[in-house]
N, C-alpha and C positions, 0 to 999 in steps of 0.2 A: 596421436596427439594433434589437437585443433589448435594452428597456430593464429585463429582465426579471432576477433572481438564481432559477435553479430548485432547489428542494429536491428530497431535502434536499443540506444544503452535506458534510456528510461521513458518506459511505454506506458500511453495514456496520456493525458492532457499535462505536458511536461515542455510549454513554449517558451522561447526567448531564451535561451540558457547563457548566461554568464559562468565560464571557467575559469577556477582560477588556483594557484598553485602557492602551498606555504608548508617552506619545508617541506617531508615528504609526505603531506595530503593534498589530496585535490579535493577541490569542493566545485557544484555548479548547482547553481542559484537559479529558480525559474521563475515566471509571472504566473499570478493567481487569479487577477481581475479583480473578479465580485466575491472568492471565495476563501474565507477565512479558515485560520491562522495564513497572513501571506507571507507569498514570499519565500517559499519549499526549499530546504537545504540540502543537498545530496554530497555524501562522503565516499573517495574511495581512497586505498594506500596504493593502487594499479593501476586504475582505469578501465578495470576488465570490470570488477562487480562494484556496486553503488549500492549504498542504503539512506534510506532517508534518515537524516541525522537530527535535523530542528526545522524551527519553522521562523521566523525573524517579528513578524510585525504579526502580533498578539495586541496591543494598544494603541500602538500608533494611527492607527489609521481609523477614523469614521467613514463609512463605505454606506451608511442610510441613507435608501431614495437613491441611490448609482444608479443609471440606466444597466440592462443588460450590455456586455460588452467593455465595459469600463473599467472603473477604480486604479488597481494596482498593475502599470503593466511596466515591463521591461529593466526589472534592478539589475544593477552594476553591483558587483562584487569586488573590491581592491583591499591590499592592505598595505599597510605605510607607517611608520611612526611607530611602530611597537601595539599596531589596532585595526581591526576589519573596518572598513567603511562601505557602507550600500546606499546607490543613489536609487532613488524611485521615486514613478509617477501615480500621483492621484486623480484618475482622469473622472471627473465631474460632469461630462455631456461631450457629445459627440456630430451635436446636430451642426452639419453644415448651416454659413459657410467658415464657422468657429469650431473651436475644442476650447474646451476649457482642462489646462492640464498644468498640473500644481507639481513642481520637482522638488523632491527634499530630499535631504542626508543625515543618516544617523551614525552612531560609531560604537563599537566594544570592542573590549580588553580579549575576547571568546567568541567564537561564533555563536557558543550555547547565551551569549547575553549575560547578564541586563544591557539593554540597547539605550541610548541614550534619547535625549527628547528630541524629535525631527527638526532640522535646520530650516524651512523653508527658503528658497534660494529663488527661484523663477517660473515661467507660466509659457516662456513663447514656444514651445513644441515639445514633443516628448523624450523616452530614451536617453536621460540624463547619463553622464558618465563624467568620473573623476579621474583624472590623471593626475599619477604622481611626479612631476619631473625629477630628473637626475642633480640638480639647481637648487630643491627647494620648494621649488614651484610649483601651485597645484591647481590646475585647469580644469572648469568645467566647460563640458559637449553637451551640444542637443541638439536634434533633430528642429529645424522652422519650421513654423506653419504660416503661411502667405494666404491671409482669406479672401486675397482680393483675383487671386489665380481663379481661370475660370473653370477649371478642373475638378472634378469630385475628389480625387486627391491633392492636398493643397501643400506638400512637405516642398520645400521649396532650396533646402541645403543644409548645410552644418554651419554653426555657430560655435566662438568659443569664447569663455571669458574667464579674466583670473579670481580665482578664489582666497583670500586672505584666510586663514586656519587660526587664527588669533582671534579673530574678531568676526568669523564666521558668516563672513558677507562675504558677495561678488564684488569688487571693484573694480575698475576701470570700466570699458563700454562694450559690451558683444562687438566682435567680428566677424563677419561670414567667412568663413575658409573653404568652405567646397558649395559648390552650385551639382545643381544633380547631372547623372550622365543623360544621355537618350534614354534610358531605363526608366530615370525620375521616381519618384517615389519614394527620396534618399532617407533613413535613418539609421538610427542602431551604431551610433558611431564609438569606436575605440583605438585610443594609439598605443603603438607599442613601439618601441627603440630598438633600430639594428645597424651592423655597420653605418651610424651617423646618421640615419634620416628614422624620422618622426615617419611612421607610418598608419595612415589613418584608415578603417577599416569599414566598411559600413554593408547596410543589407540596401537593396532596390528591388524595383518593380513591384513592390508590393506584397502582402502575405501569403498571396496565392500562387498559382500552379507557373507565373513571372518570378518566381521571388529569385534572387539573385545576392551575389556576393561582391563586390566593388572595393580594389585597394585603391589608393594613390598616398606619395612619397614628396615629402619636403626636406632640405634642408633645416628650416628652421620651423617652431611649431605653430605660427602663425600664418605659413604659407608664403610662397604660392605651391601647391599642390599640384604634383605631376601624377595622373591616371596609369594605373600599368595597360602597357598598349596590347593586353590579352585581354582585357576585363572581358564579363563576369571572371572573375578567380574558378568560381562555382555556379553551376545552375544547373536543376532539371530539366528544364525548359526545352522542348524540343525531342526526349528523349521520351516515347510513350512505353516502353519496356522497364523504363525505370520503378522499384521496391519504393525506391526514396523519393516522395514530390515536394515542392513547395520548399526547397531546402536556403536557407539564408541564415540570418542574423546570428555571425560568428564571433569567438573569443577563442584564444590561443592561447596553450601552455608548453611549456617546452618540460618533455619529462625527466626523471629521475635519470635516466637509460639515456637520456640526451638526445632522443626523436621529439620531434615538434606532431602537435594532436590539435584539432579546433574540434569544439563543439557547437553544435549547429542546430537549427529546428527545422523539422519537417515533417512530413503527414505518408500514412498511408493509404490513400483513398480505397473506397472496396467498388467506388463507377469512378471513373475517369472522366478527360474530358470536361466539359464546361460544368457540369452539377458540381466533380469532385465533392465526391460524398466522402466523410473523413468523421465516421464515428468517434472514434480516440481523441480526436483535437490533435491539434499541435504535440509532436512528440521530438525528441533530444536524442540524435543522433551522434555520433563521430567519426573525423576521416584525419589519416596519416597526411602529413603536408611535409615539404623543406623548400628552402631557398635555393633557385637559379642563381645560375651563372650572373644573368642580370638583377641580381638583388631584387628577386620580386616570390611572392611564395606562390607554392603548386601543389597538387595533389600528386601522393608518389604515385597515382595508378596514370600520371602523365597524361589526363584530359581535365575537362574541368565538370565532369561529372560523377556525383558521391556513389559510393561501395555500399553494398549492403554487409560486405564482411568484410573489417582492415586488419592489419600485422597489429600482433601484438607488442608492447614493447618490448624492446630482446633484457632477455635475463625473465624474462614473466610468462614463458611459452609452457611453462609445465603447470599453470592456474589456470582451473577449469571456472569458466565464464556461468553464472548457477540464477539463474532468473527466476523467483519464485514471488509470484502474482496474487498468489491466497492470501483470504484473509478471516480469520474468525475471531468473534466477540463474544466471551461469553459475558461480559459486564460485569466482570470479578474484581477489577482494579478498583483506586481509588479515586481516579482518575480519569476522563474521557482520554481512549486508544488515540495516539497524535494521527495517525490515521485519518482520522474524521475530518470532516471539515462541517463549516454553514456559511449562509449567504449573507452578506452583509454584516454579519453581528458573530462577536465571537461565541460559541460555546459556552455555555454556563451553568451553574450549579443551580440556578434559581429555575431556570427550566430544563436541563438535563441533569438529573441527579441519579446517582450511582450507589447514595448512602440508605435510602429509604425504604427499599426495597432489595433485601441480599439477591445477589447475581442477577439484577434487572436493572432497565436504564429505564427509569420514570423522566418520560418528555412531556411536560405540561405545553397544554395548548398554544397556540401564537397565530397572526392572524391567518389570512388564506394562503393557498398555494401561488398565488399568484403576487404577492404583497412583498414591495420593495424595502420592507422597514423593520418589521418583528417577525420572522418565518422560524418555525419552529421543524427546521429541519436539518438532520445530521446526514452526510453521504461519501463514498468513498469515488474516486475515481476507479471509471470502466477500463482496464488495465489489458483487456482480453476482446478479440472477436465475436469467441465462443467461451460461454460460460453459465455456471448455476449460481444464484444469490437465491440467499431465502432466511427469514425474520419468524420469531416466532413472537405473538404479542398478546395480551389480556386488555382486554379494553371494554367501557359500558357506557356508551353514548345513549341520548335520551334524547335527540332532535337531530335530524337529517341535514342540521347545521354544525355538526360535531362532526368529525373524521378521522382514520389514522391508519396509517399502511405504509404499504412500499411503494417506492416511485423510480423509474428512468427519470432524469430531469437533467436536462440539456440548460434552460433559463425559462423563465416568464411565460413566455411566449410557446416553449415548446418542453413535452411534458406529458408520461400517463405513469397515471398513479390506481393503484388497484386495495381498498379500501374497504374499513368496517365502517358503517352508519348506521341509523337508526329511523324507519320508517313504517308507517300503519301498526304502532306498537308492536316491532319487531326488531331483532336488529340483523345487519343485513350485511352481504358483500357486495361492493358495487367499483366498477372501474368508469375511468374519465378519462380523457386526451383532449390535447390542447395541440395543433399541430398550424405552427404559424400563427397565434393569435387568435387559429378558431376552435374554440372549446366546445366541447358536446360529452352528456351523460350517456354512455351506455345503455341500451333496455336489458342486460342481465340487472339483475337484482335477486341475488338466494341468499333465503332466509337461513341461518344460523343460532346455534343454542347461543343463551344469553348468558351461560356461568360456566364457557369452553372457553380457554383458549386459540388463537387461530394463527396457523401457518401459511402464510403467504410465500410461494415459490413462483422463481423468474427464468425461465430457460433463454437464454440467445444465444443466437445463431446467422452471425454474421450481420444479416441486413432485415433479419425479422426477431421477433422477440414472442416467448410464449406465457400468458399467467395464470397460475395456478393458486390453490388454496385447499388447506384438509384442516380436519376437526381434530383438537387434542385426543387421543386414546385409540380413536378411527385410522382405520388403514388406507381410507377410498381417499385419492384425489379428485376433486374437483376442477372442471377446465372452464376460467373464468373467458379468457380468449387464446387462443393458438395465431402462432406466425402475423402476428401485427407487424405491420411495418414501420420500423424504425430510422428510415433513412434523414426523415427531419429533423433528428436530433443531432442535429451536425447543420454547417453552412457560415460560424462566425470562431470568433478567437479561441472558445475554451473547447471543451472535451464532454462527452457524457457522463454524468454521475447516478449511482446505483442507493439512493437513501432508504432511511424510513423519518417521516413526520405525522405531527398531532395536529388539527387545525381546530378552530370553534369561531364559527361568525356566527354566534349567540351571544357570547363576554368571551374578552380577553380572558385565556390562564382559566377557564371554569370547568376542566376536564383535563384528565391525562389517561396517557397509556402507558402502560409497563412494558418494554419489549425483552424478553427470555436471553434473546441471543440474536445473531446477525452472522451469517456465512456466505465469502466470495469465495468459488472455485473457478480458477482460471482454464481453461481446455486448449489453449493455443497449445501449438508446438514451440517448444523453448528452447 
């Protein structure tokens, strides 16, 4: 018997997580960024297994022209009043020595929704978070941003101010209540109530291989705010043997079994070190914690550095922990698989349709791969190390301006996609890469029959990636490229995802493809 929970608990681009605890479910809520439906809802009744349960902001949000890196980051999950409340940021730009970053709240009766219309609330830093007091009273946190700091990082502390639920405005005037430690870098703040002090929670040093975990404690919820004098609570920092890096921005639930658990983000790099190459993105850990003597919280493995396997809760030692990463589409629903995602724009019927074609997903054109605004691409998150994806698709493009295949696709900027087109009255297979902004055609280019279907196959393996392609009816693989390296699809907030997309910079929408089916095989050890 494995009395063991192994991290982390949801693998692949699964940052920021908010836990939180209603009656006996837990739910943890993660940031999306740029990629729609946001705001990923994960359900367990233990702790030990999670399934994606919903996805929250489907409407709410216009995420068109976001820069890479942006949009939706860090929702608060709470509930109060007989209702879920999630706070989140719409971050708009990034360029120093500003953010533009929009905090709203929305509310339902269900986590599955209908969600209400977004409150807009404030702009001065990110990481919004709602508390509920024991009074009544209900406080919003954020993270500041100080532009005038001469620092590349400009977060400059925590802010609070009260929330009227009536009338759905902040009143009175922000307060700053915590200045950052030596760490700096302060966000991600949350309180929670124990023997009589407000304790306020926060991440520092930043989202990288510094990131850290920071309590301090008040008597009252305005401060002044006492540091616990062990801070970080948590950090990898220092620890080059560590599974777990980059580990911070926590929320705490206290379980059914009555042991206390936080959920955490971290990364597993495959290089260490200053690159920290971190394929997966941002992934959602957990570690067993309790209360000292001195009313301050600990990790029960008694350092302040996270486990790759913690106790499970007691009474739940005999549930086996079951991680399964696959995923296949045959495009039979009615429905697009919640699975999927796209960039910026939600999912649709008017360019993904599922009805017109039995057991295929006709993706009508949208602009380039690179286009912040109409991208006509669906993708799942890279969940595995090691794994096979592979698309099967009918497609008849008539200008080298039409395209449609599979892609690795990290953002914008970084990207290989391996593709049918159409050149010297042919039509053709062809791959591209975009690695930091610098894009280049491949000189493969094989000709293809024009009334085959074609399967596009993707092997990785770890730090490299391999692409393949075969004729319907044909047995022979074709090897577009072997062992490309994949390390640049990694380096900022989100994770790698595994699509397939249509494009046409000839007309908008003047071409589609039919794709058969869609298969992820995951190959990690689980």
């Amino acid at each position: 018997m494995n009395n063991k929970i192994k991290n982390p608990i949801l693998r692949g681009f699964n940052p920021d997580p908010c836990m939180l605890k209603v009656g006996n479910v837990y739910y943890i809520a993660v940031s999306s960024f740029e990629w729609l439906p946001g705001v990923r809802v994960y359900e367990s009744k233990d702790l030990i297994n999670w399934i994606h349960r919903t996805d929250i902001l489907t409407n709410q949000a216009d995420l068109r022209g976001n820069p890479a890196n942006c949009s939706i980051w860090a929702p608060q999950l709470s509930y109060a009043d007989g209702q879920f409340h999630l706070m989140y940021t719409n971050v708009k730009s990034t360029k120093r020595p500003f953010k533009d970053t929009h905090n709203y709240l929305i509310s339902s009766d269900s986590i599955e929704g209908p969600w209400s219309e977004p409150v807009y609330l404030n702009s001065s830093g990110f990481d919004p978070s709602l508390f509920h007091d024991i009074n009544g009273k209900k406080w919003l946190l954020n993270q500041l941003w100080d532009y005038r700091i001469t620092e590349g990082n400009k977060s400059s502390g925590i802010v609070i101010q009260e929330y009227d639920k009536n009338t759905k405005k902040l009143i009175g005037s922000p307060k700053k209540i915590f200045d950052c430690t030596h760490l700096k870098k302060t966000e991600a703040p949350h309180i929670y109530v124990h023997n009589g002090y407000y304790y306020l929670i926060m991440a520092e040093g930043g989202t990288g291989p510094d990131h850290a975990i920071t309590i301090a404690r008040s008597r009252e919820i305005t401060g002044s705010y006492e540091v616990d004098p062990k801070f970080p609570m948590m950090t990898a920092k220092g620890d080059e043997k560590s599974s777990l890096w980059c580990t911070g921005h926590m929320s705490l639930v206290t379980a059914s079994s009555g042991e206390l658990y936080i959920a955490h983000l971290c990364t597993r790099p495959i290089i260490k070190g200053d690159k920290n190459i971190a394929i997966l993105g941002r992934e959602t850990a957990l570690q067993q914690v309790y209360w000292d003597n001195d009313g301050w919280l600990r990790l029960t493995n008694n350092t302040n550095k996270p486990d790759l396997e913690i106790p499970k809760p007691r009474g739940y030692e005999h549930i086996t922990q079951i991680v399964n990463t696959d995923f296949i589409d045959n495009f039979e629903k009615d429905k697009i698989d919640k699975n999927w995602n796209s960039l910026r724009i939600m999912i649709s019927d008017l360019w993904c349709n599922l009805k017109v074609r039995k057991s295929y997903a006709r993706i009508t054109s949208g602009e380039s791969i690179q286009s912040l605004f109409d991208k006509h691409l669906i993708a799942i998150r890279q969940t595995d190390f090691n794994y096979i994806a592979k698309t099967k698709l009918d497609f008849d493009p008539n200008t080298f301006l039409q395209m449609a295949g599979i892609n690795l696709y990290y953002d914008e900027n970084n990207y290989i996609f391996a593709y049918i087109s159409y050149e010297d009255n042919t039509k053709v297979v062809r791959l591209m890469k975009c690695d930091k902004g610098e894009a280049y055609v491949y000189n493969y280019c094989n000709a293809i029959p024009k009334d085959k279907e074609i399967i596009f196959t993707i092997k990785g393996n770890t730090d490299k990636a391999s692409f393949y392609y075969e004729i319907e009816d044909e047995s022979k693989q074709y090897i577009i490229s072997e062992n490309e390296d994949v390390t640049f699809l990694s380096g900022g907030y989100t994770g790698n995802f595994i699509g397939i997309s249509v494009h046409d910079m000839n007309q908008l929408g003047g071409i589609y493809a039919d794709f058969d089916y869609f298969e992820y095989k995951g190959l990690d050890e689980k």
